[in-house]
C-alpha positions as CSV (number, residue, x, y, z in Angstrom):
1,X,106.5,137.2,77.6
2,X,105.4,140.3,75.9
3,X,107.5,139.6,73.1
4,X,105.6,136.8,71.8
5,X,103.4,137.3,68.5
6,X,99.9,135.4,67.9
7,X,100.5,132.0,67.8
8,X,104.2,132.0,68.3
9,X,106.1,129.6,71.1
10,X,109.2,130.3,73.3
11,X,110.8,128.0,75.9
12,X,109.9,128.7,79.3
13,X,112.4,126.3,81.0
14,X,114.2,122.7,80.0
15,X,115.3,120.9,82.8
16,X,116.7,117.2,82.8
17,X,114.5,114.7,84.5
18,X,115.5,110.5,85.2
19,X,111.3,109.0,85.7
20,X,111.3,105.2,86.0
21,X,115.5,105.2,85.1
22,X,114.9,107.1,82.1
23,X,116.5,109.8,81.4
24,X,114.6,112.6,79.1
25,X,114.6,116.8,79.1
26,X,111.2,118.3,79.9
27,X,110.6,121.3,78.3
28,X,108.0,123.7,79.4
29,X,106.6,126.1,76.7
30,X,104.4,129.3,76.5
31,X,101.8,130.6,74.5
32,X,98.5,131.0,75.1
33,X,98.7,128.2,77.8
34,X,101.7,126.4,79.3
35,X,102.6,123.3,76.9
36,X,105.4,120.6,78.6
37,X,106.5,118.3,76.3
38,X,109.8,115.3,77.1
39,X,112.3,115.8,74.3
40,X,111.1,113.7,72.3
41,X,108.2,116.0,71.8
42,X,105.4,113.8,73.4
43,X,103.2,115.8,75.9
44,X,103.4,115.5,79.6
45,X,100.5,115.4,81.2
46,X,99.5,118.9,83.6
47,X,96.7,119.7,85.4
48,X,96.4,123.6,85.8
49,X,95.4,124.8,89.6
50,X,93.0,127.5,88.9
51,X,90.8,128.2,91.8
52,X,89.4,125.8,94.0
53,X,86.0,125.5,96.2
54,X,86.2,124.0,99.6
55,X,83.2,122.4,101.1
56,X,82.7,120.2,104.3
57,X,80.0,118.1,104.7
58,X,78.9,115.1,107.5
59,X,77.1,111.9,107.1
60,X,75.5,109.9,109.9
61,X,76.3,106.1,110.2
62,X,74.5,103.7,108.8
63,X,74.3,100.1,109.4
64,X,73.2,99.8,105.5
65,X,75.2,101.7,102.2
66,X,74.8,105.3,102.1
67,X,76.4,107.9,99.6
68,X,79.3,109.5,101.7
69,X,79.9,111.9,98.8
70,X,78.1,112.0,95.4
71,X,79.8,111.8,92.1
72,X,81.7,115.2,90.9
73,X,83.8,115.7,87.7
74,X,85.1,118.4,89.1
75,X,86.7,116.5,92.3
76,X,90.3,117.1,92.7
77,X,90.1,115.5,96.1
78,X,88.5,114.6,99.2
79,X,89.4,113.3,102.7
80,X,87.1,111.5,105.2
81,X,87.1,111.2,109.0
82,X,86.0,108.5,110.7
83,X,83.8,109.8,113.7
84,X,82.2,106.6,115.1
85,X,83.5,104.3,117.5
86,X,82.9,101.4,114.3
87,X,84.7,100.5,111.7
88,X,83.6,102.5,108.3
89,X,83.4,100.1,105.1
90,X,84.1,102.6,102.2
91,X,83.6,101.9,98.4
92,X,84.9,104.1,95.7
93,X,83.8,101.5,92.9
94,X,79.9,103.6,93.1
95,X,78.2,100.7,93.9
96,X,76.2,99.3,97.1
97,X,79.3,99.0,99.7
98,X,79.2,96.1,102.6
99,X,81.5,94.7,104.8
100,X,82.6,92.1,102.2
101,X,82.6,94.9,99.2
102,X,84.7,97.5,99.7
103,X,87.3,99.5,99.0
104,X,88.9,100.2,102.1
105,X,88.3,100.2,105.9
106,X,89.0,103.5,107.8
107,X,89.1,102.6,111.2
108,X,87.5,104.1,114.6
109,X,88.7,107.6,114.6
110,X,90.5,107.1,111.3
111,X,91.3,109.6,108.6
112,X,91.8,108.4,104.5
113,X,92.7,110.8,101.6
114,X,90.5,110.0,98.5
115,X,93.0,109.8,95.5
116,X,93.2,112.1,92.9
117,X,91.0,111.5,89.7
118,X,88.6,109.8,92.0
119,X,85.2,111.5,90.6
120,X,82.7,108.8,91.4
121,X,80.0,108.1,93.9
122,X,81.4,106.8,97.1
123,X,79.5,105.2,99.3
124,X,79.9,103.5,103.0
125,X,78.5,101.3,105.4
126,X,79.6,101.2,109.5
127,X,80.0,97.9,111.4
128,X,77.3,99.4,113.2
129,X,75.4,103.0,113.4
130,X,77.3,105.1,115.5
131,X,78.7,108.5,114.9
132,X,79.2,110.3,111.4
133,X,81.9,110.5,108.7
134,X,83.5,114.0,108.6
135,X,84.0,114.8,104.5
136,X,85.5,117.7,103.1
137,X,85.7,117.9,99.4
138,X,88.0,120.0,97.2
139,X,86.4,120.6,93.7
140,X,87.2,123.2,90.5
């Protein structure tokens, strides 16, 4: 938009949206960053996608907690294999994970998707020591 001055605004796009059976217009508007507001003018929430670093890491089994990935604020996600023939116990609360506290149980061979916004310390405990977890972790 070469147009634009300093500080000024145009719309980029308006486009009707129904979210939870409401009905509002979304409007997306330029300047020196991309602003979407609803029409009432309340902003709605974007995350820009900017560039992104990739990295792959293992950790062996454990019969006791271990850190399967450690706390990043710049996580945008993460997935984890389960390569063990045991169930692996995984915690995204941070704290000591057993097989009574957890978060959730990726099976033998199983594969789970971290959600986004999930920044914290995960940690992980097997049934019994026997393979790895496969973890690759997708950060800004």
């Amino acid at each position: 938009m070469s147009g634009l001055l300093s500080g000024e605004k145009a719309d980029l796009f308006r486009a009707a949206i129904t979210a939870n059976g409401i009905k509002t217009t979304a409007t997306a508007t330029i300047s020196s960053e991309v602003e979407i507001s609803n029409d009432s003018g309340n902003p709605i929430p974007v995350r820009a996608a900017g560039a992104a670093t990739i990295a792959n890491s293992s950790v062996a089994s454990s019969a006791s907690s271990v850190t399967v990935l450690a706390s990043n604020a710049n996580r945008r996600g993460a997935t984890i294999f389960n390569d063990s023939t045991q169930v692996l116990y995984l915690s995204l609360a941070g704290g000591t994970a057993s097989t009574t506290n957890y978060s959730v149980q990726i099976p033998a061979g199983g594969y789970y998707e971290v959600p986004f916004n999930i920044t914290t310390i995960l940690t992980g405990i097997w049934a019994s020591a026997n393979g790895n977890a496969r973890v690759t972790e997708v950060a800004a």
